[in-house]
C-alpha positions in Angstrom: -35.1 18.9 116.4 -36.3 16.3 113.7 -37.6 18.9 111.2 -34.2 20.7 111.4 -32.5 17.3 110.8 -34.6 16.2 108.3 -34.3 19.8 106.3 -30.5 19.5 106.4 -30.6 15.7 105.4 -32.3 17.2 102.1 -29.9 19.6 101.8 -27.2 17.1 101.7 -29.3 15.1 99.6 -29.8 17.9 96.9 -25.6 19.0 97.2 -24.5 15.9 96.6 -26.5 15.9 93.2 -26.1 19.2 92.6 -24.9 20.3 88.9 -25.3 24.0 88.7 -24.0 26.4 90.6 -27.3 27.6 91.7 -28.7 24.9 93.4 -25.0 23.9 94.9 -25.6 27.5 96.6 -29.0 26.5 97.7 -28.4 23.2 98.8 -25.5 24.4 100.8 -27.7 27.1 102.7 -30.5 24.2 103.1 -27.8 22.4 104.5 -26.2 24.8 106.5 -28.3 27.0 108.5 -31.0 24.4 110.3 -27.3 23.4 111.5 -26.5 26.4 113.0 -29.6 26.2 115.2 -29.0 22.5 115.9 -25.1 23.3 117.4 -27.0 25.9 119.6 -30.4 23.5 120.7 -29.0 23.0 124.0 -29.7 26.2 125.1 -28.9 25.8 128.8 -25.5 25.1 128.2 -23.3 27.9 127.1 -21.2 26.0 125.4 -23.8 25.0 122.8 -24.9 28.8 122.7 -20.9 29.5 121.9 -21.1 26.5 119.4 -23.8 27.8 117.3 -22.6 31.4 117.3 -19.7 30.2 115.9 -20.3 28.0 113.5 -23.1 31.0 111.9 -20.1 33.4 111.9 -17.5 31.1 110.6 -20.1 29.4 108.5 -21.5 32.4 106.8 -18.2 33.1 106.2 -17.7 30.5 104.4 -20.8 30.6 102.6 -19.9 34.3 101.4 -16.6 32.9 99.8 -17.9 30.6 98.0 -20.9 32.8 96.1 -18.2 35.4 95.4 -16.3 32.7 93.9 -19.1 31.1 92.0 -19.8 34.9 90.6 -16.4 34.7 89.1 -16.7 31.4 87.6 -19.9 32.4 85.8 -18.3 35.6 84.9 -15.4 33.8 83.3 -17.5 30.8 81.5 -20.7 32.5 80.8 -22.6 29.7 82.2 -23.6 28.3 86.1 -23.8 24.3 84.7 -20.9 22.6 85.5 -20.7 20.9 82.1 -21.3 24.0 80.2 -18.5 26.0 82.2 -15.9 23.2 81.5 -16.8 23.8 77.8 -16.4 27.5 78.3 -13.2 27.0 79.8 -12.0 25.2 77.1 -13.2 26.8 74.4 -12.2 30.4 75.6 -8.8 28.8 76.4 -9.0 31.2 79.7 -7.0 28.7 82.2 -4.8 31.3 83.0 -8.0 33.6 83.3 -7.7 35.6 86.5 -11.1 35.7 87.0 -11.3 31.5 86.7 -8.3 31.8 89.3 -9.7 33.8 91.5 -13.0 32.2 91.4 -11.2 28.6 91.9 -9.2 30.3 95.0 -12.6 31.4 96.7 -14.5 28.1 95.4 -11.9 25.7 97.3 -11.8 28.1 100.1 -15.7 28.2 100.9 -16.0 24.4 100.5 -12.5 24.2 102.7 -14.6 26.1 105.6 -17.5 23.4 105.6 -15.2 20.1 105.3 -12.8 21.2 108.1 -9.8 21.6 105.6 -6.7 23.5 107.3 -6.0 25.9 107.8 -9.6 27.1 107.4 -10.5 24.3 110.2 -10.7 26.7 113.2 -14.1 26.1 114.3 -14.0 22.5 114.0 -12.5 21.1 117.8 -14.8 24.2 119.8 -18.2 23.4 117.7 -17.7 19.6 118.0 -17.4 19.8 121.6 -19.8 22.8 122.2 -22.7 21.2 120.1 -25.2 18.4 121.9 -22.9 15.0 120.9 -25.9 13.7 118.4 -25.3 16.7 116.8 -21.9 16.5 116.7 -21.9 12.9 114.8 -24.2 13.4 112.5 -22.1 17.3 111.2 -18.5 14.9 111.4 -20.5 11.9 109.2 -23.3 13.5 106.8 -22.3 17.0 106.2 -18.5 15.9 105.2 -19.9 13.1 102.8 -22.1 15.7 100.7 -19.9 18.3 101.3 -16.7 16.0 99.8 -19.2 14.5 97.0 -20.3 17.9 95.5 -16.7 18.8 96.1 -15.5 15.9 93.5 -18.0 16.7 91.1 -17.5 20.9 90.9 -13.7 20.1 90.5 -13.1 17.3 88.5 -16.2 17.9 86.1 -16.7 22.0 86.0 -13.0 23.2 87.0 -11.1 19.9 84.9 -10.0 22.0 82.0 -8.1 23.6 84.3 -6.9 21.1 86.3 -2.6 21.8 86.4 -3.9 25.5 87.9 -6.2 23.8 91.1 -4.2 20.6 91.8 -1.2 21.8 92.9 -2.6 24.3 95.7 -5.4 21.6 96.6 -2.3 18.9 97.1 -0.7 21.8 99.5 -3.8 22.8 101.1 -4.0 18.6 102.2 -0.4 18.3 103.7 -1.1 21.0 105.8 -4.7 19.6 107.1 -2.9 16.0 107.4 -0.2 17.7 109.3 -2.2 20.2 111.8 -5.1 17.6 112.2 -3.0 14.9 113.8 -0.7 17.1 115.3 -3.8 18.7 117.0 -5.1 15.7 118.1 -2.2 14.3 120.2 -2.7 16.7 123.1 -6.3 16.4 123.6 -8.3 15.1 126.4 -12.1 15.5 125.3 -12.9 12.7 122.7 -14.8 15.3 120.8 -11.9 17.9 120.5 -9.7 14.6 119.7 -12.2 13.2 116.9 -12.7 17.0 115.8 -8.6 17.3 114.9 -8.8 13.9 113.6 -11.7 14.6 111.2 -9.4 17.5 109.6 -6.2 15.3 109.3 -9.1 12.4 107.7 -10.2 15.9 105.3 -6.6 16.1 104.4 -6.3 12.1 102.9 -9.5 12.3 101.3 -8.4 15.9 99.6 -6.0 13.9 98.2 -8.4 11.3 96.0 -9.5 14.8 94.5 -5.6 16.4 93.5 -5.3 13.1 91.8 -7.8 13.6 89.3 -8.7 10.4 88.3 -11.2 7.6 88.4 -8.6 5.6 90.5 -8.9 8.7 92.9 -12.8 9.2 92.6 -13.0 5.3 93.8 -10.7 5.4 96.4 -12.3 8.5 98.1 -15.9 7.1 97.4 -14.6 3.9 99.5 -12.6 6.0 102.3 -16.2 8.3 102.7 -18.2 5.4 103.2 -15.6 3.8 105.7 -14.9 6.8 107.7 -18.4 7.8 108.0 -19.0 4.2 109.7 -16.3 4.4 112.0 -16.6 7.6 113.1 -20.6 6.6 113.8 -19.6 4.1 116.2 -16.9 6.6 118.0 -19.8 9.0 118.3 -21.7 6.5 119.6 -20.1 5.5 122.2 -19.0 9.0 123.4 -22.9 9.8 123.7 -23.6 6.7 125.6 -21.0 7.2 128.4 -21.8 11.4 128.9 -25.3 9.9 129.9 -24.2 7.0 132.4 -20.6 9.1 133.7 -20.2 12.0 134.8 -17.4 13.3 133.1 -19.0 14.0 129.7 -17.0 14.0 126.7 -13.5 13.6 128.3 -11.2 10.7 127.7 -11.7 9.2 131.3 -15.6 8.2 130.4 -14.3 5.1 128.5 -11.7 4.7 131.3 -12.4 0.8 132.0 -15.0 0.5 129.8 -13.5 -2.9 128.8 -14.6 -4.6 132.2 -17.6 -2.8 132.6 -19.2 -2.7 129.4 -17.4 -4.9 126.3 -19.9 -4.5 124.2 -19.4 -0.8 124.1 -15.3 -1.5 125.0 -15.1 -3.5 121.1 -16.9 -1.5 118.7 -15.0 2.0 120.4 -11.8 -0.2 119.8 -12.2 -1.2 116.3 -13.1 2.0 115.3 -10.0 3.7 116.5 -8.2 1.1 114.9 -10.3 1.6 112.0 -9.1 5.7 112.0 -6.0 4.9 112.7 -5.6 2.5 109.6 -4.2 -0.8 111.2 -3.6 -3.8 108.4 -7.3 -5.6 108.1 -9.2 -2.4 108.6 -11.5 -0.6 106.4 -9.2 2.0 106.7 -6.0 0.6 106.5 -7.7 -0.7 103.1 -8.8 3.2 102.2 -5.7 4.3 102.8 -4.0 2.3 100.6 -6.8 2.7 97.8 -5.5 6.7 98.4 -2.1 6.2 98.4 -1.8 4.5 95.0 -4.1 7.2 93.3 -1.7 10.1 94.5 1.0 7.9 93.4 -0.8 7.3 89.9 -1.1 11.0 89.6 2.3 11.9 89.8 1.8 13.2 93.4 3.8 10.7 95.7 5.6 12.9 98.1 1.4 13.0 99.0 1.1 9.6 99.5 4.3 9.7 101.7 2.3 12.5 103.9 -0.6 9.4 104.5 2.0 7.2 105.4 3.3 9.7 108.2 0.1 11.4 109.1 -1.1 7.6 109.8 2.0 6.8 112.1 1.7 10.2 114.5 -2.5 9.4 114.4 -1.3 6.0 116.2 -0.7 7.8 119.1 -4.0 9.3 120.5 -5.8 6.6 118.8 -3.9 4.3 120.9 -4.4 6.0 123.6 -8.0 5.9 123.7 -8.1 2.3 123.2 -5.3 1.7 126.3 -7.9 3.6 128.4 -10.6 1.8 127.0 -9.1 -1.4 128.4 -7.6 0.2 131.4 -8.5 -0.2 135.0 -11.0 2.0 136.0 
């Protein structure tokens, strides 16, 4: 179990400094496949066995996608460095390209698969509650950092020149993941499922920092990274404690009077939701606004409007695992 952790940690590590497209494709593998065994370690459960097989199909999948687009990117620039195919962009003037469109098409949908964006976010709510919780926290925290860094970088450094062709179908792309993620979430009874649809409709406001194209937007999604992975860490943590001392596992009625009983678990569970949900004095209530004002800078603000509304529907199952939080048992 730790060597498998520890080989995807480096392959985070390595994707999130990644400059060429061959050791983004290797990093991603490195990353990816100890991961697939890891959803499926709890082999006595079937649901972990189910986990793992999906998450090789959908993530190979994914995988495929994004090599076929990388293939057309290099066809198009002559070149796998991101600096070096930005130039090639440029100089060949080939924005319009259909091999650069294609490629950016298949790019964005192979990195879409791995940081739950919808509508390529299928596998997200059945592997997050399938996998062994651990497991679980650390794919919803690590994987989505690197994933979202190398992301920034391939987009706003090799694909900038062509920019006004990627922007407007990315912006799309993030309504729709802000949209199905919280409107996913509000019928949900296992915490996992529920943090699973809320990490898609959390894809979709960070997605944003990138349409803006901007160091504003590079900040804001740099901040909202760092503050989501923290709260959702504490969420996680808290879900694993009480499937080992309740017996309903992952569903909503573990933290059922959790205030009385344990506070110190009732607190940190509370603030986090908050913190997700993006109340004033929150880290995310902060990262939201840091997001807002760089879709608004870039000319996107009917975005910005989508936060505002995907925040006010999360309110509701956020809410609702604090009221049970605090509830009678």
């Amino acid at each position: 179990f730790q060597s498998l952790l520890i080989a995807s940690t480096l392959g985070m590590v390595l994707l999130a400094q990644a400059q060429n497209l061959i050791s983004l494709f290797v990093a991603f593998e490195l990353l990816s496949v100890p991961l697939y065994v890891l959803c499926g370690a709890a082999i006595r459960r079937r649901q972990s066995l189910e986990a793992g097989l999906k998450y090789l199909i959908v993530g190979s999948l994914g995988s495929a996608t994004l090599l076929y687009g990388m293939a057309f990117i290099y066809g198009a620039s002559g070149s796998t460095d991101f600096a070096e195919i930005a130039e090639g962009i440029s100089a060949g003037g080939i924005f319009d390209d259909p091999l650069v469109l294609i490629g950016i098409a298949l790019c964005a949908a192979g990195l879409a698969f791995k940081i739950s964006i919808a509508p390529f976010h299928q596998w997200t709510p059945d592997v997050y509650e399938g996998a062994p919780t651990p497991v679980t926290a650390f794919m919803a925290v690590a994987t989505k950092a690197a994933a979202f860094c190398v992301f920034l970088r391939f987009f706003e450094v090799a694909l900038e020149p062509a920019a006004a062709d990627w922007d407007g179908a990315l912006a799309a792309l993030a309504a729709v993941s802000i949209a199905v993620g919280n409107i996913g979430a509000l019928g949900q009874d296992s915490l996992k499922r529920l943090l699973g649809y809320s990490g898609v409709a959390q894809a979709g406001y960070m997605l944003v920092a990138i349409v803006a194209a901007s160091e504003l937007g590079a900040s804001a999604l740099v901040f909202y990274l760092v503050a989501y992975a923290l709260m959702n860490l504490v969420a996680f943590a808290v879900v694993v404690v009480r499937e080992r001392e309740t017996p309903f596992g992952d569903d909503i009625h573990a933290v059922q009077g959790l205030g009385r009983e344990r506070p110190l678990l009732a607190w940190p569970l509370t603030i986090s939701m908050l913190a997700l949900a993006g109340f004033p004095g929150t880290a995310g209530f902060i990262g939201k606004i840091y997001l807002i004002e760089a879709s608004v800078s870039a000319d996107f603000t009917w975005l910005g409007v989508a936060i505002a509304i995907g925040t006010m529907v999360s309110i509701a199952y956020y809410l609702r695992v604090v009221a049970y939080a605090w509830m009678p048992a």
